[in-house]
C-alpha positions in Angstrom: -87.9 -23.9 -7.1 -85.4 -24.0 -9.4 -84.9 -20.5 -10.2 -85.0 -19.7 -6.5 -82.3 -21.6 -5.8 -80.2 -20.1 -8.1 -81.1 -16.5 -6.4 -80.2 -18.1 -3.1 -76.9 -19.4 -5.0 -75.8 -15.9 -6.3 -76.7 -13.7 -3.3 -74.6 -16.4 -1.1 -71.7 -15.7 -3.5 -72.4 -11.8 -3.4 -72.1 -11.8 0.8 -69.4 -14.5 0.6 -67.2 -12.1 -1.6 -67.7 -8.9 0.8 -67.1 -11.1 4.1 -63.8 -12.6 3.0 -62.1 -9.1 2.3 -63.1 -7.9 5.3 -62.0 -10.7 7.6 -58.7 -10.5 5.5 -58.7 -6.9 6.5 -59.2 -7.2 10.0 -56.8 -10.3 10.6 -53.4 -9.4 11.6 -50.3 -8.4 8.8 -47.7 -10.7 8.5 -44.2 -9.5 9.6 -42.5 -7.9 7.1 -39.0 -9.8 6.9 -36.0 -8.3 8.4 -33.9 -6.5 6.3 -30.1 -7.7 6.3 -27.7 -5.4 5.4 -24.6 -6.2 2.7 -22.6 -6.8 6.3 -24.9 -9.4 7.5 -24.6 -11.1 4.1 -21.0 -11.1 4.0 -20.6 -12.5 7.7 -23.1 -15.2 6.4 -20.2 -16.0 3.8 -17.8 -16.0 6.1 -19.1 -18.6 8.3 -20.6 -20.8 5.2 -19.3 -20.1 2.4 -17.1 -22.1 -0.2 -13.5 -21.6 -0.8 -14.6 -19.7 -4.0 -17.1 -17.2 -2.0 -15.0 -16.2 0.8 -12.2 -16.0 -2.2 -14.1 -14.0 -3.9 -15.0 -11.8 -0.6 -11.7 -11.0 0.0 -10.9 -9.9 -3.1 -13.8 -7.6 -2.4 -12.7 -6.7 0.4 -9.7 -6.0 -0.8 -10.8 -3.6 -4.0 -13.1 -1.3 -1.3 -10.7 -1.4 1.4 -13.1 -2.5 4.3 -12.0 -3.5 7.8 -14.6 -4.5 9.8 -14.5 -8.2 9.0 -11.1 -7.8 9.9 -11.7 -10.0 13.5 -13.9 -12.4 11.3 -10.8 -13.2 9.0 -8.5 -13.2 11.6 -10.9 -16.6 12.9 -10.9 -18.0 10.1 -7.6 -17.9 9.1 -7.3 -19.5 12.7 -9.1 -22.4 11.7 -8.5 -23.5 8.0 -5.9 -24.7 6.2 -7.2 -24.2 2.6 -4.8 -22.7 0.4 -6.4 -20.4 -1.5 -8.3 -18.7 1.9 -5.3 -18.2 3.9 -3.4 -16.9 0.8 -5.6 -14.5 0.0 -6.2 -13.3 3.8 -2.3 -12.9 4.2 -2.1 -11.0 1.4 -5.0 -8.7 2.2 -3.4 -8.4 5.8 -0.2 -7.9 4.4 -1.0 -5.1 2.1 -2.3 -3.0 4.4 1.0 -3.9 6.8 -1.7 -4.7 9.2 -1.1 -7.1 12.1 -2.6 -9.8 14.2 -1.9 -12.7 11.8 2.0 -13.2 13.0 1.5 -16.4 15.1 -0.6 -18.0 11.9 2.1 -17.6 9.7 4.8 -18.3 11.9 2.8 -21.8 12.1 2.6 -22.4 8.7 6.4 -22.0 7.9 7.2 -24.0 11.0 4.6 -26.6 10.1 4.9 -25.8 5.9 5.0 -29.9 5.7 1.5 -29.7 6.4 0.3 -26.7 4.6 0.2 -25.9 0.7 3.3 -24.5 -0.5 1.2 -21.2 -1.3 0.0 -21.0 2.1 3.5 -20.6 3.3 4.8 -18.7 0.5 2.1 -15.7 2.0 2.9 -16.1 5.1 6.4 -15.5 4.8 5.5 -12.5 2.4 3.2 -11.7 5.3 5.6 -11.3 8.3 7.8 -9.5 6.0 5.1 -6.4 5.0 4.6 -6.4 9.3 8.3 -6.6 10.2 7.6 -8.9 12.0 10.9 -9.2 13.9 10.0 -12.1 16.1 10.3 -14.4 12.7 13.5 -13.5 12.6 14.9 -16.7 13.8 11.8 -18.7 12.0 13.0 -16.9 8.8 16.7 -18.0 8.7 16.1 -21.5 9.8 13.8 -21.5 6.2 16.5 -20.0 4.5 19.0 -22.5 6.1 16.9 -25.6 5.3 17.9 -26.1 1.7 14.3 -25.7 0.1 14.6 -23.2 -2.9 11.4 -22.9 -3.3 10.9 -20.6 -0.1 14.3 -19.1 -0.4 13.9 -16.1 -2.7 11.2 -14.8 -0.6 12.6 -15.6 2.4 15.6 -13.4 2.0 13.2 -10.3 1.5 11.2 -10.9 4.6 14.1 -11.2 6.8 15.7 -8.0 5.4 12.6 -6.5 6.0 11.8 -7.8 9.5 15.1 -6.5 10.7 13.6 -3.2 11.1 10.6 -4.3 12.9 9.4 -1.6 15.3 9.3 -3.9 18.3 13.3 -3.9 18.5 15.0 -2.0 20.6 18.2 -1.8 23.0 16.0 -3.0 25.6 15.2 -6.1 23.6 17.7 -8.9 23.5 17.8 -10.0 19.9 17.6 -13.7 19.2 21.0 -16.0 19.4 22.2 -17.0 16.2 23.3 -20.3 17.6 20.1 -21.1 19.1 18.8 -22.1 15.9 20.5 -25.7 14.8 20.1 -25.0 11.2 22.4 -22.0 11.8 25.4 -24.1 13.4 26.5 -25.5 9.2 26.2 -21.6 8.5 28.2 -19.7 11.6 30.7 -21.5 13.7 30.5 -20.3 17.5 33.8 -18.4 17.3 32.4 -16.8 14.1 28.8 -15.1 15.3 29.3 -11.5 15.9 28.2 -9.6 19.0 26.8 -7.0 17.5 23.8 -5.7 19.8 21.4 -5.2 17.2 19.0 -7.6 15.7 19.7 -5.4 11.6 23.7 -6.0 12.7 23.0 -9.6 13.3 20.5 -10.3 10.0 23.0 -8.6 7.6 25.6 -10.5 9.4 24.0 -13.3 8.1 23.3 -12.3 4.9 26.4 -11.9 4.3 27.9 -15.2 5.3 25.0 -16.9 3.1 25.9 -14.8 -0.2 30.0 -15.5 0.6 29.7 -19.6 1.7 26.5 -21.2 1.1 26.5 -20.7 -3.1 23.3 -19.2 -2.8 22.2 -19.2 -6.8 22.3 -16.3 -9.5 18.3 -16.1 -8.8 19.5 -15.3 -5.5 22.2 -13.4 -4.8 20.3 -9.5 -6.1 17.8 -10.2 -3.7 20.6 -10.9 -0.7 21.9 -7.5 -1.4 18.6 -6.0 -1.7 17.8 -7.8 1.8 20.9 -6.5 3.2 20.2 -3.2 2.7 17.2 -3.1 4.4 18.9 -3.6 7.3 20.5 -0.3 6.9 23.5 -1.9 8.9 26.9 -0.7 8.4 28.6 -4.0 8.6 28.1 -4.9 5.1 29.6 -1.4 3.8 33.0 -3.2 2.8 30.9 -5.8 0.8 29.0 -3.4 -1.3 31.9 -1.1 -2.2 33.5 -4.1 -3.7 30.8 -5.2 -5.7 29.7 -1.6 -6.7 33.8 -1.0 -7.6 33.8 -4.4 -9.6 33.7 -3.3 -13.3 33.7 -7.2 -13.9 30.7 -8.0 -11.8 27.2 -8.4 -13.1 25.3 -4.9 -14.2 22.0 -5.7 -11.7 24.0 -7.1 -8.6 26.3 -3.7 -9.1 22.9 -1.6 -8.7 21.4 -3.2 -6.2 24.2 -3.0 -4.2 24.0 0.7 -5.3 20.8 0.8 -3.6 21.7 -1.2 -0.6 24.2 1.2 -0.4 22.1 4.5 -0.6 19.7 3.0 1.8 22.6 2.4 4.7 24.0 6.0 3.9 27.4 5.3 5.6 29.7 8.1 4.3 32.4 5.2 4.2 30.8 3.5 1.1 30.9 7.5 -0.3 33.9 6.5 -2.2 32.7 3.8 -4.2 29.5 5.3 -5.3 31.4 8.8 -6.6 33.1 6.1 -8.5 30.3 4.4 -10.0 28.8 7.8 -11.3 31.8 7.6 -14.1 30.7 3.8 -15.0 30.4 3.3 -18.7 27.4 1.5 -17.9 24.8 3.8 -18.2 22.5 1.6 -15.5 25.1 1.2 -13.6 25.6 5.3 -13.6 22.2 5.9 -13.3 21.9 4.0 -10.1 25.0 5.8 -8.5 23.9 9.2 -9.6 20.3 8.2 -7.6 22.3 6.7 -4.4 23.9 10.1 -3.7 20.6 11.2 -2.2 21.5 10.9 1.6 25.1 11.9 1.0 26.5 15.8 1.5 29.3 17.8 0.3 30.8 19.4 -2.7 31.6 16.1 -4.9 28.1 15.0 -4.3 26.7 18.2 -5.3 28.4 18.5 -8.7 28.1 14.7 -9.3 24.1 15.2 -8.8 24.1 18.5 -11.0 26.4 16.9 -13.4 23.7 13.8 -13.7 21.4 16.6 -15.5 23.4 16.3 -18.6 23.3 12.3 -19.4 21.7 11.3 -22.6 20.6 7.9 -20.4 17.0 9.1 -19.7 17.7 7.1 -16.3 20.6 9.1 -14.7 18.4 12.3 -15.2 16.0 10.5 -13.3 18.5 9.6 -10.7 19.7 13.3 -10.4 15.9 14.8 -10.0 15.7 11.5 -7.4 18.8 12.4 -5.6 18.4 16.6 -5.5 14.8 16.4 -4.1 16.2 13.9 -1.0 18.9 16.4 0.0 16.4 18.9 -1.0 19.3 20.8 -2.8 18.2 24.3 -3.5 21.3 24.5 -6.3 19.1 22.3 -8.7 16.1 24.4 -8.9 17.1 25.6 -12.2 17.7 22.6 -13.8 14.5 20.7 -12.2 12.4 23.6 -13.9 13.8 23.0 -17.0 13.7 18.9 -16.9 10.0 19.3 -15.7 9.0 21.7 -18.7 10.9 20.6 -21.7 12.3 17.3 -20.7 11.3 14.6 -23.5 10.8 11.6 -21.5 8.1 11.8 -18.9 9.7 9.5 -16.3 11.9 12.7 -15.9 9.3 15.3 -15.8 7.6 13.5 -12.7 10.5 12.9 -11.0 11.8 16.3 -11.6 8.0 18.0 -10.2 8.7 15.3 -7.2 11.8 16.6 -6.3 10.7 20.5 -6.6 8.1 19.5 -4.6 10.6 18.2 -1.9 12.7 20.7 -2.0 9.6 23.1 -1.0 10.6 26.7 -0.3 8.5 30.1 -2.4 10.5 29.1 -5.7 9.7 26.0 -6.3 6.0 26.2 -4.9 5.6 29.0 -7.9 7.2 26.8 -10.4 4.4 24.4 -8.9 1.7 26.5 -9.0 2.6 27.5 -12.5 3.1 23.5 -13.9 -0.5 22.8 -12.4 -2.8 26.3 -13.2 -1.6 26.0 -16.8 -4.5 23.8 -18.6 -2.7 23.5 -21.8 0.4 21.3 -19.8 -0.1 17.9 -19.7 -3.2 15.9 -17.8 0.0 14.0 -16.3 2.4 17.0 -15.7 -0.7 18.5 -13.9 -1.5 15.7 -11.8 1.9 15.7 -10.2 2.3 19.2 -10.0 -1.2 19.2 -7.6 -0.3 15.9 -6.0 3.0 17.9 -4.3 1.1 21.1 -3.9 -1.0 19.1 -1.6 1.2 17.8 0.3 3.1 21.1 0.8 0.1 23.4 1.7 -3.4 21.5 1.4 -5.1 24.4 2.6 -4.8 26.6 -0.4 -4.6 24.1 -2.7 -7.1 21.7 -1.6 -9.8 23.8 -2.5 -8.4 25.0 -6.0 -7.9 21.3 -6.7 -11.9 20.8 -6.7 -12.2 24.0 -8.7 -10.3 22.1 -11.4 -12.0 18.5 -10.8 -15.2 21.0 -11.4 -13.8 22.8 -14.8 -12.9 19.1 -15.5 -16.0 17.5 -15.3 -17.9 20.5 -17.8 -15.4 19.3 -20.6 -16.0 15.5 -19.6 -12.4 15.3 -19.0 -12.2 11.9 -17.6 -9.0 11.1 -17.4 -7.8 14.4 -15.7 -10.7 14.2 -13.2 -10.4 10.7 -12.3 -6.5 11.8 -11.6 -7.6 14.6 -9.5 -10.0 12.4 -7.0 -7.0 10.1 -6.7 -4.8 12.5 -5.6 -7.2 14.0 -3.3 -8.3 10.9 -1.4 -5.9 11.3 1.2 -5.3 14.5 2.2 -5.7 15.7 5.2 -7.3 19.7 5.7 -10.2 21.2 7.2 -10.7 23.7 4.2 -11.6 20.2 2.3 -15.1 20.1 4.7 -17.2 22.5 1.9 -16.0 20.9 -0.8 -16.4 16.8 0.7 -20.4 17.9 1.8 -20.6 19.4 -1.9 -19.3 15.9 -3.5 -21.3 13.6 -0.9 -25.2 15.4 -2.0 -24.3 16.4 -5.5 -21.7 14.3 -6.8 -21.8 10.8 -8.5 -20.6 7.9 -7.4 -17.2 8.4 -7.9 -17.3 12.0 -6.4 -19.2 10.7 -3.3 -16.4 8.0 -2.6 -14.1 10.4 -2.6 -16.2 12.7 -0.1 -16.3 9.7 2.0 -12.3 9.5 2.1 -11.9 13.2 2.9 -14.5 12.4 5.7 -12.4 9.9 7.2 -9.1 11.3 7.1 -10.0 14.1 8.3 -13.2 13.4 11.0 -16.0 15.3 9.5 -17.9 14.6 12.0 -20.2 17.8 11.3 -21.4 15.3 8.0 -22.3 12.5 10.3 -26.2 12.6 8.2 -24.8 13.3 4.9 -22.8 9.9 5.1 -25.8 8.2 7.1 -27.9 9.6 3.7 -25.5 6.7 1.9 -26.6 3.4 4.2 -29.5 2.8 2.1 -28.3 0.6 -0.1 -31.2 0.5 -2.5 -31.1 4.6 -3.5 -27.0 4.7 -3.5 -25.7 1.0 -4.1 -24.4 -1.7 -2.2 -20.7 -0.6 -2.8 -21.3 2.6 -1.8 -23.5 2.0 1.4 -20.6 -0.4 2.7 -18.3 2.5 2.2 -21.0 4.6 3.9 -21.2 2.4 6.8 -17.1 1.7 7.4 -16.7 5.3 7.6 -19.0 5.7 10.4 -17.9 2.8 12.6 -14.3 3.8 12.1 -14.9 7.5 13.1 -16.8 6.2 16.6 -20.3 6.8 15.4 -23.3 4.4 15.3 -24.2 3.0 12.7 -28.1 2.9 12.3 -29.9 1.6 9.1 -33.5 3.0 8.6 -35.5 -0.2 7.2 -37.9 2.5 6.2 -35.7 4.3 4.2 
């Protein structure tokens, strides 16, 4: 009985383990779980995540240039007050001079008693990257209120929100005297009627460098401010600093620059002066300021900037020829680009041969970037302003070299080339962008994906679709991948099978 009931045991067993497979077989599969994309994950952050993930986010963000959380950061920066978030959105928003954040940070410089002193710091940086130039008002009240530790940045937004695309003739431009801070500054007798919003900032700006003893720390960036405005009122100011062999080297060149950047032939005068400065900085900055000015004393001043030892006023001279795009200093450009020892100069000399742009320079050009025994750096600029001038011809020739480049693992040089070509626009770049996106690398497929956006590829809609799966090409790169579709009007699908 015994041993029968151990065959009963071991053919029980026998059926028992065929049976169990098969029911498993038969009985339904268990849904596979969705697959989230790097998008979904991110948004996840976004609505959960700790001051140091969405920190970090942004900064992520901010490396690979993505928009579509844009709306998402926009809400949150609606919401929080936490220093290090709203800092960091600002200053992603601001770098890319992108609005929709201006009532935010208009909020926290009206309300900075409540927010981090950060916080308000980026916001005023903010409106200022916009031009915002409804903060105008907001922006001199700040500056009015006595708190230095806004001031310095202050002053730069409000130069820079005085050229804010939104005014116009048919916009009235805010009342000084409707801001009560303002009444200690301007008197009523004393605020100008100048039309214009620039007239009225650099009005300002001028009555806060002459009466409010605005600090040493202070006064280069007033001037700097001022010119920004580009506004003609402060012309006698400048000439006097400029003129002012006593005044300090720094506030004398800013107000060099302020001056070049307002290009009002009265303030001619005091610049031809400054080119004979025995400062050499201070020569150097006048040489460069000549840029938008015409005439025979420029010219020769400009040509005459060739010749100083001070590595600077060359500079300045190469600066101020390719601006006027003054055909005169071809020949000296040339020789600065090719034999000059300091490579500040070289660049700026390719720069301006590239602005001037007629067949002479473009063969000088031509020549500075086809010769492979010049510089990687001499090369690189040569190609950047042979792009600009005529990226059909040269856009292609360009990834002939970033080829060549990559056989003799030069890094540097091709690394230099895929920067330059990132933004250029030209539909002879569609071969070489679908030869980059299925046989490049990583890097080379990035820049496809930048060609393809600039210029609307469409035709390589599934060559860039190729990229969403992010576990054959990358998480990085799939993200890329997927912003270049949405922002070119075409779905965005993600195979799960893929």
């Amino acid at each position: 009985m015994k041993k029968q009931g151990q065959k009963l045991l071991i053919i029980f067993m026998l059926v028992f383990s065929i049976l169990i497979p098969l029911a498993a077989d038969e009985a339904p599969a268990a849904p596979a779980p969705a697959v989230r994309t790097v998008e979904d994950q991110q948004r996840d952050i976004m609505r959960f995540g700790t001051e140091g993930e969405i920190t970090a986010l942004i900064q992520v963000l901010r490396n690979e240039n993505i928009t579509y959380l844009d709306d998402d950061l926009i809400e949150i920066a609606e919401r929080t007050r936490n220093r290090s978030i709203l800092s960091g959105i600002f200053g992603f928003f601001g770098e890319r001079e992108e609005s929709g954040l201006e009532e935010r940070a208009l909020r926290a410089i009206t309300g900075r008693d409540y927010e981090a002193n950060d916080t308000v710091l980026a916001a005023v940086d903010y409106l200022g990257r916009v031009k915002a130039a409804e903060a105008a008002g907001v922006l001199m009240a700040l500056i009015t209120s006595g708190e230095s530790r806004f001031l310095n940045n202050a002053i730069r937004a409000l130069g820079r929100v005085s050229r804010g695309e939104e005014v116009s003739e048919a916009i009235e431009p805010p009342e000084l005297s409707e801001l009560p801070e303002l009444e200690l500054v301007l008197s009523d007798d004393e605020i100008p009627e100048h039309k214009t919003l620039p007239d009225r900032i650099a009005t300002f700006l001028l009555d806060y460098f002459q009466n409010r003893n605005p600090g040493e720390e202070n006064r280069r960036e007033i001037i700097l401010a001022i010119g920004e405005t580009e506004s003609s009122v402060a012309v006698t100011f400048l000439s006097d600093i400029i003129t002012n062999d006593d005044e300090r080297m720094m506030l004398r060149v800013a107000a060099l620059g302020a001056m070049s950047r307002i290009g009002d032939e009265e303030g001619l005068d005091a610049i031809i002066e400054a080119v004979s400065a025995t400062d050499p900085h201070v020569r150097s900055a006048a040489v460069a300021a000549l840029g938008p000015f015409s005439g025979e004393v420029v010219e020769n001043a400009i040509l005459e900037g060739f010749r100083d030892s001070f590595h600077n006023t060359r500079v300045g001279a190469a600066s101020a020829s390719g601006r006027r795009q003054l055909e005169s200093a071809i020949p000296f450009l040339r020789f600065r680009a090719q034999n000059d020892e300091v490579p500040a100069v070289r660049d700026e000399a390719i720069r301006a041969l590239g602005a001037i742009n007629n067949s002479e320079t473009m063969e000088i050009l031509d020549t500075l970037f086809t010769e492979r025994r010049n510089s990687d750096r001499v090369r690189l600029v040569s190609a950047e302003m042979l792009l600009r001038n005529d990226p059909d011809t040269y856009g292609p020739r360009v990834g002939m070299e970033m080829d060549y480049a990559r056989t003799r693992n030069q890094t540097a040089l091709l690394n230099g080339f895929i920067r330059i070509l990132g933004p250029v626009k030209s539909p002879a770049l569609e071969d070489l962008a679908r030869r980059l996106i299925t046989a490049g690398g990583v890097i080379e497929r990035s820049l496809a994906l930048d060609l393809i956006l600039n210029n609307e590829f469409r035709n390589l809609e599934n060559e860039v679709r190729i990229l969403l799966d992010e576990r054959r090409h990358g998480a990085s790169l799939a993200r890329k991948a997927r912003s270049t579709l949405e922002r070119l009007g075409l779905d965005v699908e993600v195979d799960a099978e893929t």
